[in-house]
C-alpha positions as CSV (number, residue, x, y, z in Angstrom):
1,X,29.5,-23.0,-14.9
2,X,26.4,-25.1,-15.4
3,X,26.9,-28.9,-16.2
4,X,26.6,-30.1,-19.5
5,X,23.2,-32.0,-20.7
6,X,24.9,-35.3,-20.7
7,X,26.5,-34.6,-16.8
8,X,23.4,-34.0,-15.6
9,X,21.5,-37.0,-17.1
10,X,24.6,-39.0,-15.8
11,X,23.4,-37.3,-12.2
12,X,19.9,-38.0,-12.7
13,X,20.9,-42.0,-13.3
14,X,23.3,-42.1,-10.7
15,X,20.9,-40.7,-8.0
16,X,17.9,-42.8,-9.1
17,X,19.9,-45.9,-8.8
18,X,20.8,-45.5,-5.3
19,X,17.8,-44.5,-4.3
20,X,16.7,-48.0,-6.1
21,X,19.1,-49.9,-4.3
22,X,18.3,-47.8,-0.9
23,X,14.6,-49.1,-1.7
24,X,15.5,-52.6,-2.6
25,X,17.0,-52.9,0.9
26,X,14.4,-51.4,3.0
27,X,12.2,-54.0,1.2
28,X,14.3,-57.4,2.2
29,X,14.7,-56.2,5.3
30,X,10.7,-56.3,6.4
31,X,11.1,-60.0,5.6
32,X,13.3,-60.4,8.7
33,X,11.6,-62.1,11.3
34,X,11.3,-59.3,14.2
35,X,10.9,-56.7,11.3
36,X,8.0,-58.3,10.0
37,X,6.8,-59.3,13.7
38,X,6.5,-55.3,13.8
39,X,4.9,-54.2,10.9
40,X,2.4,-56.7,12.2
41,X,1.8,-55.1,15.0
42,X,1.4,-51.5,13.3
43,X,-1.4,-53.7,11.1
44,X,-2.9,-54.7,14.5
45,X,-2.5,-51.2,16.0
46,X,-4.4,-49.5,12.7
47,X,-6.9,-51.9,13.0
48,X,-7.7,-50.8,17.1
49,X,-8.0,-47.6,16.1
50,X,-10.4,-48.2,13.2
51,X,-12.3,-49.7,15.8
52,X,-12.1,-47.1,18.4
53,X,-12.9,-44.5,16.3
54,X,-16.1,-46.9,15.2
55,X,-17.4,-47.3,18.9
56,X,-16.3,-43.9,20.4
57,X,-16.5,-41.4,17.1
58,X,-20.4,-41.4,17.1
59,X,-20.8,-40.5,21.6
60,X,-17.9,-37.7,20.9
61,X,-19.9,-36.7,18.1
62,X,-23.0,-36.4,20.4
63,X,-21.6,-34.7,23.2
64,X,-20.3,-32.1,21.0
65,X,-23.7,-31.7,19.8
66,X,-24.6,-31.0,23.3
67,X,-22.1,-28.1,23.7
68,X,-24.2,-25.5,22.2
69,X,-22.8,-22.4,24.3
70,X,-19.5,-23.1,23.2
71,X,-17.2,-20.7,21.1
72,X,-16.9,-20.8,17.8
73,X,-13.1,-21.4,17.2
74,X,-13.7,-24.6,20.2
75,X,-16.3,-26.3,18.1
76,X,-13.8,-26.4,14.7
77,X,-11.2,-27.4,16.6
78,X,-13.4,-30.3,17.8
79,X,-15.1,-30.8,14.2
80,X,-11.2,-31.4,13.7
81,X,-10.3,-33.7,16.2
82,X,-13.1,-35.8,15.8
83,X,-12.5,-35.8,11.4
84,X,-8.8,-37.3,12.6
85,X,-10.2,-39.2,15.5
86,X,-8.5,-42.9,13.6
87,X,-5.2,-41.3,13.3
88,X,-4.5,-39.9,16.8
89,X,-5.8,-43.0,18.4
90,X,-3.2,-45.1,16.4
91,X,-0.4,-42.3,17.3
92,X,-1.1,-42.7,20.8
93,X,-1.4,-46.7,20.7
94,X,1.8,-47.2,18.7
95,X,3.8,-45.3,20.7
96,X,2.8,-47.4,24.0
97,X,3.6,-50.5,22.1
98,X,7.0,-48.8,21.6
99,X,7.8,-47.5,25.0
100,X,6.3,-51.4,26.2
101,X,8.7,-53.0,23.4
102,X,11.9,-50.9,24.6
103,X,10.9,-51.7,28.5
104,X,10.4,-55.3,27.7
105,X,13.0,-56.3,24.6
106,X,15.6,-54.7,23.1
107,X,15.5,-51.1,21.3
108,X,16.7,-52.2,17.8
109,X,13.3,-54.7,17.8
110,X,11.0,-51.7,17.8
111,X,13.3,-49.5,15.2
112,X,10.6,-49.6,12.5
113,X,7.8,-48.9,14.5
114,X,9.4,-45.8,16.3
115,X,9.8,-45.0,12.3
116,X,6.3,-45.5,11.8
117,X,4.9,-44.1,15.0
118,X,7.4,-40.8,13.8
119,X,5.9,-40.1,11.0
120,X,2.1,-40.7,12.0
121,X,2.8,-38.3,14.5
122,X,4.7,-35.6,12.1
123,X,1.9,-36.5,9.7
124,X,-0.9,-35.7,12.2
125,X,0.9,-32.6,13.8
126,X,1.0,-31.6,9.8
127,X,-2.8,-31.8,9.4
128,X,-3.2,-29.7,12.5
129,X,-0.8,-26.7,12.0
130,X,-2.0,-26.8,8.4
131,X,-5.5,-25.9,9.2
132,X,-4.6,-22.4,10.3
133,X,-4.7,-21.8,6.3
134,X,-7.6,-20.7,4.8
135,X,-7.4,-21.5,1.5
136,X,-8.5,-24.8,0.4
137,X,-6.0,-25.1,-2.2
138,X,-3.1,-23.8,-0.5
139,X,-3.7,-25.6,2.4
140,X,-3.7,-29.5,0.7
141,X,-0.1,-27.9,-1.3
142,X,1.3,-26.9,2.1
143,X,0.2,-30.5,3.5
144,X,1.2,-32.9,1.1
145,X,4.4,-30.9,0.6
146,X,5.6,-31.2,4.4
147,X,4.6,-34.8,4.6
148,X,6.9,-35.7,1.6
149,X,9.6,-33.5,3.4
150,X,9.1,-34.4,6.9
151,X,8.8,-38.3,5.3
152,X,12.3,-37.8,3.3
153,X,13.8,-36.7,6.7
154,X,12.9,-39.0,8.5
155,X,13.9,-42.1,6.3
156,X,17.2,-40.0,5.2
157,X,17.0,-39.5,2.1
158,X,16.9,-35.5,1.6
159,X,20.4,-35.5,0.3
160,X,19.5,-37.7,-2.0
161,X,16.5,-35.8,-3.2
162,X,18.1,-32.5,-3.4
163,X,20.3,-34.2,-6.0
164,X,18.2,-35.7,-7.5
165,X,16.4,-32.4,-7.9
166,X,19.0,-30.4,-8.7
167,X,20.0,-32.7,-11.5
168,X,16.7,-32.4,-13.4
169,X,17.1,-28.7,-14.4
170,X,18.2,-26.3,-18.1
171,X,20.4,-23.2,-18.2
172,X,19.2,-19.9,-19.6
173,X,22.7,-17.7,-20.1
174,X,24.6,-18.2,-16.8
175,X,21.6,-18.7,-14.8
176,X,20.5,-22.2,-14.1
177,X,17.1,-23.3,-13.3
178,X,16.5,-26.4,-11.5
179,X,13.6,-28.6,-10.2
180,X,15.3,-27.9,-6.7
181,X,15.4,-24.1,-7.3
182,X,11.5,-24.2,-8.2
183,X,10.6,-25.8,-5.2
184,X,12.5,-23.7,-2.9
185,X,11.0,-21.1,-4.7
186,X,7.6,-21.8,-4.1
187,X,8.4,-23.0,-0.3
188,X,9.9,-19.7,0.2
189,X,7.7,-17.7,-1.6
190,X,4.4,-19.8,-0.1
191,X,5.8,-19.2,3.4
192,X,6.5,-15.4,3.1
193,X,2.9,-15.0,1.3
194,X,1.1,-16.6,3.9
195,X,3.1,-14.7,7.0
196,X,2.5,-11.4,4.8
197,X,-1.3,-12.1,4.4
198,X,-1.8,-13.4,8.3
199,X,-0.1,-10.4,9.5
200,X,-2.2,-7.8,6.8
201,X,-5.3,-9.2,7.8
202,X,-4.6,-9.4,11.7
203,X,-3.6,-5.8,10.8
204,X,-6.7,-5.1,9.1
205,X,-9.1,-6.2,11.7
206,X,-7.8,-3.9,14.2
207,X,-7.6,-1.1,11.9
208,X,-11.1,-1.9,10.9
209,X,-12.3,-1.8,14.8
210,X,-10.8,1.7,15.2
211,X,-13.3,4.3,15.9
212,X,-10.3,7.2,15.8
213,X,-9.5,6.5,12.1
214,X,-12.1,7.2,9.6
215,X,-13.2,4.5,7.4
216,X,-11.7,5.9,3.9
217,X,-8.7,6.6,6.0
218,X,-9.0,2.6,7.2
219,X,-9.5,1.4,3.4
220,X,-6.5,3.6,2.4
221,X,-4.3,2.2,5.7
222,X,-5.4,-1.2,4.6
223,X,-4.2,-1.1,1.0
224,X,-0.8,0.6,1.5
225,X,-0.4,-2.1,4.0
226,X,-0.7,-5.0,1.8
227,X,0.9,-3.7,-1.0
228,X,3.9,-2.7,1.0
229,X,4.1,-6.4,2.9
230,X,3.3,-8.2,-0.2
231,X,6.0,-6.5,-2.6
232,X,8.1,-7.1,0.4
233,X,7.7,-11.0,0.2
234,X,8.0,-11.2,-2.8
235,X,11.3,-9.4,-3.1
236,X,12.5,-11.2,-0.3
237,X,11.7,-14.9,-1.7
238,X,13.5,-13.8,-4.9
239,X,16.6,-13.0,-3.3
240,X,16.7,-15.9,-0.6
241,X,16.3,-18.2,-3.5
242,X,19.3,-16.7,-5.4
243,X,17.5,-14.5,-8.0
244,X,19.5,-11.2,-9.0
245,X,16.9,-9.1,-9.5
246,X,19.3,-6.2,-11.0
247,X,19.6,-7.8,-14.4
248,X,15.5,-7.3,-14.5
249,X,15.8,-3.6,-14.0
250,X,15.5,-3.3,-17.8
251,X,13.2,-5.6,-18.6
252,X,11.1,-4.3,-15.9
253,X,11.2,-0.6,-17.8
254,X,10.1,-2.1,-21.4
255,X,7.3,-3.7,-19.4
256,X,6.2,-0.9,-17.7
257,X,6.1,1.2,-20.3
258,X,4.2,-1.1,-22.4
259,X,1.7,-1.6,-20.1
260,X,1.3,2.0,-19.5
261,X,0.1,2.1,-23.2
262,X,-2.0,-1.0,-22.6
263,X,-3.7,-0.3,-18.8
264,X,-4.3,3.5,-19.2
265,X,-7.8,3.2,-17.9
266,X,-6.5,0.4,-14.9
267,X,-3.7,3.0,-13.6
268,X,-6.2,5.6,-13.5
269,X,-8.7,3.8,-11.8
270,X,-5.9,2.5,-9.6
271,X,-4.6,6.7,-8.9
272,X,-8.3,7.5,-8.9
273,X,-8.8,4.9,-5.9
274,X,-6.0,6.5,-4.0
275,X,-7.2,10.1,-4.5
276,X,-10.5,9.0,-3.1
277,X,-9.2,7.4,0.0
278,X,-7.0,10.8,0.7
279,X,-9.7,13.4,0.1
280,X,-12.0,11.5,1.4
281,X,-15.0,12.7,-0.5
282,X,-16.8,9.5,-0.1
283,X,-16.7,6.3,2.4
284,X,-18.3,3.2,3.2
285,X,-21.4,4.4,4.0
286,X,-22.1,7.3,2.2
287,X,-25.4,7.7,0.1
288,X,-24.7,9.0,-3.2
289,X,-25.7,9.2,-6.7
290,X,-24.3,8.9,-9.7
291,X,-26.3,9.0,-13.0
292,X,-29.5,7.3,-12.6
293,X,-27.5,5.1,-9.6
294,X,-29.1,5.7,-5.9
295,X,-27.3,3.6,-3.6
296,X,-25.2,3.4,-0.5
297,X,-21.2,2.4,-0.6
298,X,-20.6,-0.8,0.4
299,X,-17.0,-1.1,-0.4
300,X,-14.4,0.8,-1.9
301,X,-11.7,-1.2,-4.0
302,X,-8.5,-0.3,-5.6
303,X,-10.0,-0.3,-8.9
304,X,-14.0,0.4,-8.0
305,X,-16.5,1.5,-5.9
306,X,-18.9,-1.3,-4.4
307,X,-23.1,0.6,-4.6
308,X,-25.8,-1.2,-3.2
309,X,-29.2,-0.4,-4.5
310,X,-32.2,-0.2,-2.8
311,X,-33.6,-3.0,-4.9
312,X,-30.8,-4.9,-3.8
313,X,-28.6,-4.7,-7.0
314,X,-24.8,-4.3,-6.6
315,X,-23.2,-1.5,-8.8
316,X,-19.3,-1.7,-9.8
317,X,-18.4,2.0,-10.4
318,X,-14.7,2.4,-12.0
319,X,-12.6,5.3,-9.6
320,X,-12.4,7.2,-12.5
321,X,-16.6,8.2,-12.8
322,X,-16.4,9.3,-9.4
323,X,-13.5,11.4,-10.0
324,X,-14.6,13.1,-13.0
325,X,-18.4,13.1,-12.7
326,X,-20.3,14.7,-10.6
327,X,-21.3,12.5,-7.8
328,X,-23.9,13.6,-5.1
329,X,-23.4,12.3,-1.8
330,X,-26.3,12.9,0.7
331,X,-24.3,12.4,4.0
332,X,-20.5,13.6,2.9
333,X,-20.3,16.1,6.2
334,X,-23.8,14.8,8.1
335,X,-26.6,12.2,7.7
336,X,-28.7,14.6,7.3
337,X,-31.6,14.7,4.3
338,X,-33.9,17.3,3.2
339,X,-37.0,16.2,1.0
340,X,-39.3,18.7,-1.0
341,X,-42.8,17.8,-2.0
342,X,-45.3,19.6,-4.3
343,X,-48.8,19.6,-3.2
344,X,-52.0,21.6,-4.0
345,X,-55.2,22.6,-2.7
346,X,-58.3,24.2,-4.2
347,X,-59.1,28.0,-3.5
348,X,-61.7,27.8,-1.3
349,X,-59.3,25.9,1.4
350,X,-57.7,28.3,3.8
351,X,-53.7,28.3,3.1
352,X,-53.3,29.3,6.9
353,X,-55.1,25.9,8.0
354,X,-53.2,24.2,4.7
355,X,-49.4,24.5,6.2
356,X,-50.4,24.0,9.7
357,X,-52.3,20.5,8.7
358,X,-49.2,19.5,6.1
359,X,-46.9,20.1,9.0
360,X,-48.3,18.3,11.3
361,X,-49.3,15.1,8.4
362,X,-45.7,15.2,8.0
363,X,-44.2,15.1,11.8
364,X,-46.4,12.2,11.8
365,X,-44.6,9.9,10.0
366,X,-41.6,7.6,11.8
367,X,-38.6,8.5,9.8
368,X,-39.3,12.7,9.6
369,X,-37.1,14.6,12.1
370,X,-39.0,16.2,15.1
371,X,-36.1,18.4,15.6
372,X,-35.5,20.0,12.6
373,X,-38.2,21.9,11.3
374,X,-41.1,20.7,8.9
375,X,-42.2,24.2,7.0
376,X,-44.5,24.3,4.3
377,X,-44.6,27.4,1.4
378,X,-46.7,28.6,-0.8
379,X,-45.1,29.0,-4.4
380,X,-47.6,29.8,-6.5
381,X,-51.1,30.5,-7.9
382,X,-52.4,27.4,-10.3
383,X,-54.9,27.5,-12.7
384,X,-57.4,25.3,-10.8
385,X,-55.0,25.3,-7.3
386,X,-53.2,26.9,-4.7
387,X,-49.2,25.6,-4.9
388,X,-47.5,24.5,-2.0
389,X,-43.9,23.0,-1.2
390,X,-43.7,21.0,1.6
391,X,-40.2,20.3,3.3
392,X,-39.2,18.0,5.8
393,X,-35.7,16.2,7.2
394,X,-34.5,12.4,7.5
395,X,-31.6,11.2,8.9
396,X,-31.5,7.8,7.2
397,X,-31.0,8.1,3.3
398,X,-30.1,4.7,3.1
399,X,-33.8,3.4,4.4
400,X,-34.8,4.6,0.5
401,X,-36.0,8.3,-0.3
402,X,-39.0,7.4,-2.7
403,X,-40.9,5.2,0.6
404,X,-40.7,7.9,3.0
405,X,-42.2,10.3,0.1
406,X,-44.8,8.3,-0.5
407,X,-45.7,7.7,3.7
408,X,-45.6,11.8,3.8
409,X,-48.1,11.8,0.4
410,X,-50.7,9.4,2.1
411,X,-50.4,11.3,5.5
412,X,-51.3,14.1,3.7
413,X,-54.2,12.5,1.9
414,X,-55.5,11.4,5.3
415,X,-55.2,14.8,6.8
416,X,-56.7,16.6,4.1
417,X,-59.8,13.9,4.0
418,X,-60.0,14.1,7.8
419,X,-60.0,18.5,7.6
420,X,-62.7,18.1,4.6
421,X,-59.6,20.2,2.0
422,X,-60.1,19.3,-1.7
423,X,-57.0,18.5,-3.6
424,X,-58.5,20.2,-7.2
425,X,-57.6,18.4,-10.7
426,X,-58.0,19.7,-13.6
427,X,-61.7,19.6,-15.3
428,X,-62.8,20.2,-19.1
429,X,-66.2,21.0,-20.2
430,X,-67.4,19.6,-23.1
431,X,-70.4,21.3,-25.1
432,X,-72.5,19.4,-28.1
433,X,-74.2,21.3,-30.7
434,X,-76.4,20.0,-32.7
435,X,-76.3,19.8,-36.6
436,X,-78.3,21.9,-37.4
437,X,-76.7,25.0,-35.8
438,X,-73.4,23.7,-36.8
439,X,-74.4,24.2,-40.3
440,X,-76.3,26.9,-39.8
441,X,-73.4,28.3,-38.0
442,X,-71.2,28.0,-40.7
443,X,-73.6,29.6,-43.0
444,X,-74.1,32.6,-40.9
């Protein structure tokens, strides 16, 4: 049974004044005289280290400059050692003044500099391990949350601030929640987030470098992956911290049901995203188009397709347009492209020598395929030209369609210029009569 309001305020007093008094004697007794004589010496010891770090920080700083053919992950661990330079130099400095203190006097004398040199050293292993998270914000939560921990171990005092903790706290029903109960919650739940996203994305990488999977298949791998090890921390945390998650099981149906109603379109973007990663119908990679959208996929997402533009714009296309429009992908089962062009030529040109000189305009040009036929047609009879189609084959939508158009066009224009064949337009002639046989025209 939870305690009463006035129990736990009697808790909260009764903790805080020991920890008062606990204080209040750690205090007096750095006015002893061997006590003081140390925290001297840890003075003395920070100032060395400022001192090293001024003299030797800038020549480590330049010889790492000098290391240019070094990895990567080398030089950050360097950028790091050198940022903490101060605080490992007084870690290794105070804890030769201990061992030279226990050697030379008696153990007790050096008590409160083996605390201090303890907790620089848990503090500085901290800042190390810590690193390996990538989020700023997460990282400084994770840091200043094991200092205060690994400081309330060492000095003692973690009973007393667990009950202190678990003092401050309000009941809802039979279940109580505390201060203590929050932050093992977010330890718990922090730690099992961070293993879950380390190992997904570890995961990920190598799925990503496997040439056997396809890449929708890879997206679709990836996804399943970190939903399954995310739900599964997060279960997990709830449990280990005490949560019975069984008395949610109807809450948990009113909500989902509500916010079946309310995210429609979201959960069929969401089933749409899954139905594109099984039938594979288009991958990172793919050319399509959609609507008046030309692009290549860049990305596919649980909720939306990533298109990149030629013009270099970026095109968020909800799961459920590709599903239910009609989407035309130019390399679904090959690379492969094939581009028409209309063209004409004036009747006098012979429309024998007219494809062979389009054919060969067009084989000219870098991108068109040499080993898949260029053929040229004739499809109709103009009013002032001859009509011909002109088709060719690329292998490289994604280098833009309109470009290589145009580099076949002005190939053609050279050829034509260089062959002495006209390219007709159409022509008007315009006859003036003059007033007087207007009007006598219209007399008449």
């Amino acid at each position: 049974m939870p305690p009463s309001p006035d129990v736990a305020l009697e808790q909260v007093v009764v903790v805080g004044q020991s920890l008062i008094s606990q204080a209040e004697v750690f205090l007096l007794s750095l006015f002893r005289t061997w006590n003081l004589y140390q925290v001297l010496i840890a003075i003395a010891v920070l100032v060395v280290a400022q001192l090293l770090r001024a003299v030797l920080g800038p020549r480590i700083r330049a010889w790492m400059g000098s290391r240019e053919n070094w990895p990567k992950w080398r030089m950050r661990v360097l950028v790091v050692v050198h940022q903490r330079l101060r605080a490992i130099f007084f870690v290794l400095l105070i804890w030769l003044v201990i061992f030279a203190m226990r050697e030379i006097t008696w153990p007790s004398r050096s008590y409160l500099l083996s605390v201090i040199g303890t907790l620089a050293l848990a503090w500085l292993i901290v800042v190390f391990v810590t690193r390996l998270i990538k989020s700023n914000f997460l990282r400084k939560f994770v840091r200043y949350g094991a200092w205060i921990y690994v400081t309330l171990y060492i000095l003692g005092l973690v009973s007393e601030a667990e009950q202190l903790l678990d003092s401050l706290g309000f009941s809802i029903g039979e279940f109580r929640i505390s201060m203590l109960l929050v932050v093992q919650g977010i330890v718990i739940l922090g730690a099992l987030v961070t293993a879950a996203r380390f190992i997904t994305t570890t995961t990920a990488a190598r799925i990503r470098t496997n040439e056997d999977i396809s890449p929708s298949m890879q997206v679709l791998i990836v996804k399943i992956m970190q939903i399954a090890f995310y739900a599964a921390a997060f279960f997990i945390g709830v449990r280990a911290i005490g949560i019975d998650l069984t008395g949610l099981a109807v809450l948990s149906g009113a909500i989902g049901v509500g916010l079946g109603f309310g995210l429609q379109k979201v959960v069929s973007n969401l089933v749409s995203g899954v139905i594109i990663l099984l039938d594979k119908s288009i991958k990172p990679g793919d050319v399509i188009s959609l609507g008046d959208t030309f692009g290549w996929i860049n990305s596919l997402g649980a909720r939306y397709v990533s298109v990149v533009t030629r013009d270099g714009k970026e095109y968020l296309i909800p799961n459920e347009d590709l599903i239910t429009g009609q989407v035309v992908n130019w390399s679904h089962s090959n690379d492969f492209v094939r581009l028409d062009i209309y063209f004409g030529t004036a009747y006098h040109d012979n429309p024998h020598d007219v494809r062979k000189i389009a054919i060969e305009a067009a084989q000219s040009v870098d991108r068109v395929l040499s080993f898949r036929p260029t053929v040229c047609h004739i499809v109709g009879f103009g009013d002032s030209s001859v009509d011909y189609i002109l088709r060719f084959w690329i292998k490289d939508p994604t280098g833009g369609l309109t470009n290589i158009r145009g580099n076949v066009y002005l190939a053609l224009w050279d050829a034509f210029k260089e062959h002495d064949i006209s390219i007709p337009f159409p022509q008007r002639e315009v006859t003036m009569l003059e007033g007087s046989q207007i009007r006598h025209g219209a007399l008449d």
